[in-house]
C-alpha positions in Angstrom: 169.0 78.4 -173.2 165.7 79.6 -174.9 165.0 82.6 -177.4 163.8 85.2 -176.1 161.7 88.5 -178.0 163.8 91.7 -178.7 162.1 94.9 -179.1 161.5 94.3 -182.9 159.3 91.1 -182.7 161.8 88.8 -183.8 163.1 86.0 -181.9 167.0 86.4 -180.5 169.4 84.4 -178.9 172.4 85.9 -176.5 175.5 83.6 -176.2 177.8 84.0 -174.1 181.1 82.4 -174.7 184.4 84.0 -173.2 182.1 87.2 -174.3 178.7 88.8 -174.8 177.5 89.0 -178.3 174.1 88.7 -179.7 173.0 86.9 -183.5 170.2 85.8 -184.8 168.8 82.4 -184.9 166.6 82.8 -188.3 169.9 83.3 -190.1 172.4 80.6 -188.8 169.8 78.2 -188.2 167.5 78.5 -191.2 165.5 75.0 -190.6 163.6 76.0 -187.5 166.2 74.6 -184.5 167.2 76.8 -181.7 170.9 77.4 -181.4 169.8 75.6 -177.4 169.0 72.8 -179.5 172.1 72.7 -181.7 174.7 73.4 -178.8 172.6 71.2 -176.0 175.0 68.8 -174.3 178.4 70.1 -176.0 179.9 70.5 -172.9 181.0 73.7 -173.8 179.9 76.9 -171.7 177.0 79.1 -173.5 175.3 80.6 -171.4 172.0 82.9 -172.1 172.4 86.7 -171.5 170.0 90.0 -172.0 168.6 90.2 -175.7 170.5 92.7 -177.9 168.9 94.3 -180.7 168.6 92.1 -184.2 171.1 94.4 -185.5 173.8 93.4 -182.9 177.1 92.1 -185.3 178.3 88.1 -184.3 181.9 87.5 -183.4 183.5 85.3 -185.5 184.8 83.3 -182.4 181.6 82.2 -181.5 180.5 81.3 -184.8 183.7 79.1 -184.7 182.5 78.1 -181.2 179.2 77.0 -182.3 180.0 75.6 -185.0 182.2 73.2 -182.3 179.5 72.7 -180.3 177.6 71.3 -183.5 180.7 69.0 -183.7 181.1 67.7 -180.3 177.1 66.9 -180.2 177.3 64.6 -183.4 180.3 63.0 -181.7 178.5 62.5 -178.5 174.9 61.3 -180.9 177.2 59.1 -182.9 175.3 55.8 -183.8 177.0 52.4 -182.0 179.6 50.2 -184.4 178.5 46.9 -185.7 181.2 45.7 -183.5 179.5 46.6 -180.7 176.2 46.1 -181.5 176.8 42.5 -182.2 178.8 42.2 -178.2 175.9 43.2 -176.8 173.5 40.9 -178.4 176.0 38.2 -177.6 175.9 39.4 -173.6 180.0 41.1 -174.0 180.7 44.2 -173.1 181.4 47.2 -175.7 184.1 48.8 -176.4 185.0 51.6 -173.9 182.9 54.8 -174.7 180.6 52.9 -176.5 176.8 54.6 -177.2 175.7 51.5 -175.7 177.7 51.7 -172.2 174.6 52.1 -170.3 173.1 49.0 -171.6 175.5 47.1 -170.4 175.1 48.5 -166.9 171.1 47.7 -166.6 170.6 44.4 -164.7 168.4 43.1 -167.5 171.6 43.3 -169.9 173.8 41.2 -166.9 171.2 39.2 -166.5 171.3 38.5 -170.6 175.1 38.2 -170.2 175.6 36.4 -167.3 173.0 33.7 -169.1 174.7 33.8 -172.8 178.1 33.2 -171.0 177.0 30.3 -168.8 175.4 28.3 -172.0 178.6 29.9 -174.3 181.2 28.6 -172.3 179.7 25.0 -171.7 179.3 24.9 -175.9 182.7 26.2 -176.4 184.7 23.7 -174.0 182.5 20.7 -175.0 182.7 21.2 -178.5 184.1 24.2 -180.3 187.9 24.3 -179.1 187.9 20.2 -179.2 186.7 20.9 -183.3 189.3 23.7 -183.5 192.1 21.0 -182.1 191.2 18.3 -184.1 190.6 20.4 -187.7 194.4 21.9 -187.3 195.5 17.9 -186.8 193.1 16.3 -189.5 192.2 19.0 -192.4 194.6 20.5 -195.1 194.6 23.7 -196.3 194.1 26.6 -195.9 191.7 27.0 -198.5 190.5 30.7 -199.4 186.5 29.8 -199.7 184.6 28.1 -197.1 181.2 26.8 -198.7 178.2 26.0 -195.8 175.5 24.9 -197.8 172.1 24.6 -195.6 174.2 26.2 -193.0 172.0 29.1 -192.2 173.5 31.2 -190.0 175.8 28.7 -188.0 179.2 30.4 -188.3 180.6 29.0 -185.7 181.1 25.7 -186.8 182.2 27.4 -190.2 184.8 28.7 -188.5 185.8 26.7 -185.7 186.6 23.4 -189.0 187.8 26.6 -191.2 189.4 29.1 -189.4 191.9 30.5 -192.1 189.3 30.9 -195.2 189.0 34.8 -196.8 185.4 34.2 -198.1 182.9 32.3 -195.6 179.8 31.6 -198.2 176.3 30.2 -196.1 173.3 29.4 -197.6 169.8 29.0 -195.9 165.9 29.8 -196.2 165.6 31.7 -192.9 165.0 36.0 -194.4 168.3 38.5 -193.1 166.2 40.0 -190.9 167.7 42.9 -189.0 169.2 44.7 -186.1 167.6 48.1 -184.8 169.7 51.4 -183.2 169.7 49.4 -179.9 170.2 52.5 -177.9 166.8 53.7 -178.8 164.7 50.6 -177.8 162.6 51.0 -174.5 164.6 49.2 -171.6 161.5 46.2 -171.5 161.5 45.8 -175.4 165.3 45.4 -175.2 164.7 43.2 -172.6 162.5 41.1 -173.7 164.0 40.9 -177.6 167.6 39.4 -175.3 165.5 37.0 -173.8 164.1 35.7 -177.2 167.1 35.7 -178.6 168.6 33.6 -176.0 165.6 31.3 -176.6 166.2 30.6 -180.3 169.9 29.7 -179.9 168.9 27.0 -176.7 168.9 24.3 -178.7 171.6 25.3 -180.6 174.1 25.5 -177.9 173.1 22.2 -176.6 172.8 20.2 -179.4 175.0 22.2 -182.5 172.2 22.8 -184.8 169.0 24.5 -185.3 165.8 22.8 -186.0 165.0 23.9 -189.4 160.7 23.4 -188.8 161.4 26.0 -185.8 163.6 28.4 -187.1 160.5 30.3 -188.5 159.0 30.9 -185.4 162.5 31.0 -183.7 163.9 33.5 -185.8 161.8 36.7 -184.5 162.9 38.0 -181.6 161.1 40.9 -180.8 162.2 44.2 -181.6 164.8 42.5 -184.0 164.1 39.0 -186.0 166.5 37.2 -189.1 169.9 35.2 -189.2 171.4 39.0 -188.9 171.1 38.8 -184.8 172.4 35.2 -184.5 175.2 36.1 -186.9 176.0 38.7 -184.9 176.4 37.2 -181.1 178.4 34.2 -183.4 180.5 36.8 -185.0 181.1 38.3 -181.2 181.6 35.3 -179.6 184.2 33.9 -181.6 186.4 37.1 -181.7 185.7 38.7 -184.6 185.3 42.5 -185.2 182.4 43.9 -187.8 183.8 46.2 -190.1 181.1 46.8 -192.3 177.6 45.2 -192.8 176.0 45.1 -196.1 172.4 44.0 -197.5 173.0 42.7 -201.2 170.7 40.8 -203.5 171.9 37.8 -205.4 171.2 38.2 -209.4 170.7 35.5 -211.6 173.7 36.6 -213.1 175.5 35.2 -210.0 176.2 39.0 -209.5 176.0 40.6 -205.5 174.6 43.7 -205.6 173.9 46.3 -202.8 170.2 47.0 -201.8 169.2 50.3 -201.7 166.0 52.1 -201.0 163.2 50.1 -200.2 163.9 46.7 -201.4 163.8 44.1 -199.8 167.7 42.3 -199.2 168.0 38.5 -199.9 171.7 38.7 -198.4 174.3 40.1 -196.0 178.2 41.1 -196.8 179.9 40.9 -193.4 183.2 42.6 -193.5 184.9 41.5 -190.2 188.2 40.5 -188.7 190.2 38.3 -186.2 192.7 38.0 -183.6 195.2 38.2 -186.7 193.7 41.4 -187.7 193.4 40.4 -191.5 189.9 41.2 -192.8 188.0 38.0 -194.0 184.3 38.4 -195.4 181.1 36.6 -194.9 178.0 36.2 -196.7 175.0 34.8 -196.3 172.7 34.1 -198.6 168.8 33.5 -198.5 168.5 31.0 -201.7 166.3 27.9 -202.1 168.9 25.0 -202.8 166.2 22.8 -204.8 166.9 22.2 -208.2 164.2 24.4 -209.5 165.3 27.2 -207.4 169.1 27.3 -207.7 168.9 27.4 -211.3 167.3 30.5 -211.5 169.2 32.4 -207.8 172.9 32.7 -209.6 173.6 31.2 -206.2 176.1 28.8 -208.0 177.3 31.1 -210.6 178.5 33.4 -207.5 180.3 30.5 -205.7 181.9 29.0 -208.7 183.5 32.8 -209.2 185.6 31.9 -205.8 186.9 28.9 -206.9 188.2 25.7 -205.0 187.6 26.1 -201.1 186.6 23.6 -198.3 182.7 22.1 -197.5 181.1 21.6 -194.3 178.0 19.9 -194.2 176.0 18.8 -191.3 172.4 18.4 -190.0 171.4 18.9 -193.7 168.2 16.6 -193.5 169.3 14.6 -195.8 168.6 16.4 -199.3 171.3 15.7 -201.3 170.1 11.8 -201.0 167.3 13.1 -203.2 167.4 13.6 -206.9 165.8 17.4 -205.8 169.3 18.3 -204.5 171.4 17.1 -207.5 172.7 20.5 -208.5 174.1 21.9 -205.2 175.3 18.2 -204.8 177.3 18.1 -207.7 178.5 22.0 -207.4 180.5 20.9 -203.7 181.9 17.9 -205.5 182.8 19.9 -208.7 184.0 22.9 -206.4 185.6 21.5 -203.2 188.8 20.4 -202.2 188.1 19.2 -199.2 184.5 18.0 -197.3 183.9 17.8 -193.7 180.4 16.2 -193.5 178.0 14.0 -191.2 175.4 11.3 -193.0 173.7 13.8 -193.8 175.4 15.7 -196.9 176.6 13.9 -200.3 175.7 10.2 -199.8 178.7 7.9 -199.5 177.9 5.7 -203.2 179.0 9.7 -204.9 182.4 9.8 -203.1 183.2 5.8 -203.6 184.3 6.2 -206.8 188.1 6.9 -207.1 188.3 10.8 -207.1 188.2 11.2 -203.2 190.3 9.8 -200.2 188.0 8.6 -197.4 188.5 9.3 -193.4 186.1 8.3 -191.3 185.7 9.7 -187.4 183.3 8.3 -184.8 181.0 5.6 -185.9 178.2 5.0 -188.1 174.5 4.8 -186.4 171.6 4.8 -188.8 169.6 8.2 -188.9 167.3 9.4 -186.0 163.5 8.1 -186.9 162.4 10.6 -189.1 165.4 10.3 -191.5 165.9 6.6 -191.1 164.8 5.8 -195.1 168.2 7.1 -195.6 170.3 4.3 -194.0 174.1 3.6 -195.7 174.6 0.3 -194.7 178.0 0.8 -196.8 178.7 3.2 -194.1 179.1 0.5 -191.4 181.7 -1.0 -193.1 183.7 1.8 -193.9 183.6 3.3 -190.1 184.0 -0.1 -188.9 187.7 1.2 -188.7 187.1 4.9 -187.8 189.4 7.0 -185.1 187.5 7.8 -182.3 186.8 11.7 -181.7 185.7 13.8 -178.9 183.2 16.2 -180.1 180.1 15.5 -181.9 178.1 17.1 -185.2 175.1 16.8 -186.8 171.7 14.8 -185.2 173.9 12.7 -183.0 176.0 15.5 -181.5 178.0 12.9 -178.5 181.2 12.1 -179.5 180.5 8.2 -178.7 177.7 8.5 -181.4 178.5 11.0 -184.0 179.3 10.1 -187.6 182.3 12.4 -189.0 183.6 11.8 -192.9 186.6 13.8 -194.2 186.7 13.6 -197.7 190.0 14.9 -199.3 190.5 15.6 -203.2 192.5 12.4 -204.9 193.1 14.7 -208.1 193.8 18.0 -208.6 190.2 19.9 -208.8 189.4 21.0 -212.3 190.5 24.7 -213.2 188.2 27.1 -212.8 
């Protein structure tokens, strides 16, 4: 359909829609669109006719038809859900009618699945369902908060030890980052940004952790770059449906608050869901865990505000064995019930003394090289009578070598 010139020099459009009636474009569609631009891909059938003069009355009926046109093109135009979004990125298929069906159908996106699903699959029978086993067996709870402290944006693990928490709370230095409109990325950008992003989480899904010196570079992934893209395809891969996704800043205040206009977001709310269908929430949280830097963030005001919950720490490099560290140290022993950790969270001498029940898993082996200053030779003797396990964490990820320590509460946990 096109406008067309009527005898008085003003452009016209003829629709014809169970009828032949003529109206004027300059007064329905004041901003410069053609009605062939409004109604294009409707599905409904408007056809162009012979111009009538600018005088020519419209039906009401194809007003109202138009009007549906307008409707059924934003449905078709609609933007794809966060839920399946984050299914692509993690190489699943989208929801039926998805926006982002024909992705899925390219051979680059089979490609991208066919690879996350071979190196998914190997993860999730060699570690993640043997964790999810053994944390039903060995942890109490439920506890409604779930603190990962230098987690970044390794949800899996948070929720593989912690499946039943409300509030999932991960801290980390890597920036949100962000997710484009995928639909409207050229096929080889797309492309290419998968294959990056299968690149970063490699060593990840061999080993269980990210190498925080890399995670810089790691962490940009083309057309997309930030935790948001790994918590995404960790979201999708474990089951969960995205509600809603929100960039917040953290006040010093300990206050969330949502980011608007141009600045820039030092967080994420991630309103999602499981197989239960109960809606759980997820933040992470770009803060600087130092001393000097937590003081001023609210980052521990706004944990403190969700009261007792579990703590997982692993592949933490070893900070909270520095004085540095003290304050985030002190906040998971203050705020936790229970803590699931390698050797490298809270050093043993801080949960030796009374308040906390003691269960060691695996064995103890002294740090890789570049941690070894922070050897525990206490730690020998308290694993010399440790049950065996058969998944690994942290540095030394094989179950015949990994270090587990289960700390339980021996007192009630101070009111908050």
């Amino acid at each position: 359909m096109r406008p067309t010139t009527g005898q008085s020099g003003h452009n016209a459009i003829q629709l014809e829609c169970k009828g032949r009636v003529a109206f004027r474009r300059d007064r329905y569609f004041p901003y410069g669109k053609s009605l062939a631009d409004k109604t294009r891909g409707c599905g409904l059938d408007c056809n162009q006719s012979e111009n009538m003069k600018r005088s020519s009355p419209i039906s009401p009926i194809v007003a109202a038809l138009a009007l549906l046109c307008l409707v059924f093109t934003a449905i078709h135009a609609r933007a794809a859900s966060p839920s399946d979004t984050a299914r692509i990125l993690a190489g699943l298929q989208p929801s039926p009618g998805s926006p982002l069906a024909r992705i899925a159908a390219t051979p680059e996106w089979r490609r991208h699945a066919a690879e996350m699903s071979a190196a998914w699959n190997t993860f999730e029978r060699s570690q993640l369902t043997r964790i999810r086993v053994w944390a039903a067996a060995k942890l109490p709870g439920p506890y409604p908060a779930m603190f990962y402290m230098f987690g970044g944006p390794d949800f899996v693990h948070a929720d593989a030890f912690f499946p039943h928490a409300r509030t999932y709370v991960q801290a980390g230095l890597e920036p949100v980052g962000s997710v484009p409109d995928l639909s409207r990325l050229p096929p080889q950008q797309l492309a290419a940004s998968l294959a990056a992003l299968r690149q970063s989480l490699n060593n990840f899904l061999t080993y269980g952790y990210f190498i925080t010196k890399e995670m810089g570079a790691q962490f940009r992934f083309g057309a997309f770059s930030g935790t948001l893209p790994v918590l995404y395809a960790f979201l999708a891969r474990t089951g969960k449906r995205i509600h809603k996704v929100e960039y917040v800043s953290l006040a010093g205040s300990g206050n969330v608050v949502a980011v608007k206009g141009k600045r820039k977001p030092t967080g994420v709310k991630i309103t999602f869901s499981g197989s239960d269908g109960s809606q759980r929430t997820l933040y992470y949280l770009r803060t600087n865990l130092e001393n000097s830097g937590v003081a001023k963030s609210g980052f521990l005001k706004f944990c403190a505000r969700l009261g007792t919950g579990g703590s997982l720490l692993k592949s933490a490099s070893y900070l909270m064995h520095v004085g540095g560290f003290s304050k985030v140290r002190d906040f998971v022993l203050r705020h936790s019930a229970v803590i699931v950790q390698d050797d490298s969270g809270i050093p043993l001498k801080y949960l030796s003394n009374g308040k906390w029940r003691l269960y060691p898993f695996g064995q103890y082996i002294p740090p890789i090289d570049v941690f070894k200053r922070h050897v525990q030779p206490d730690m020998a003797q308290l694993f010399a009578r440790a049950q065996r396990v058969n998944f690994g964490i942290g540095y030394r990820s094989h179950p015949t070598r990994t270090t587990i320590l289960v700390a339980t509460r021996a007192a009630p946990a101070p009111r908050q």
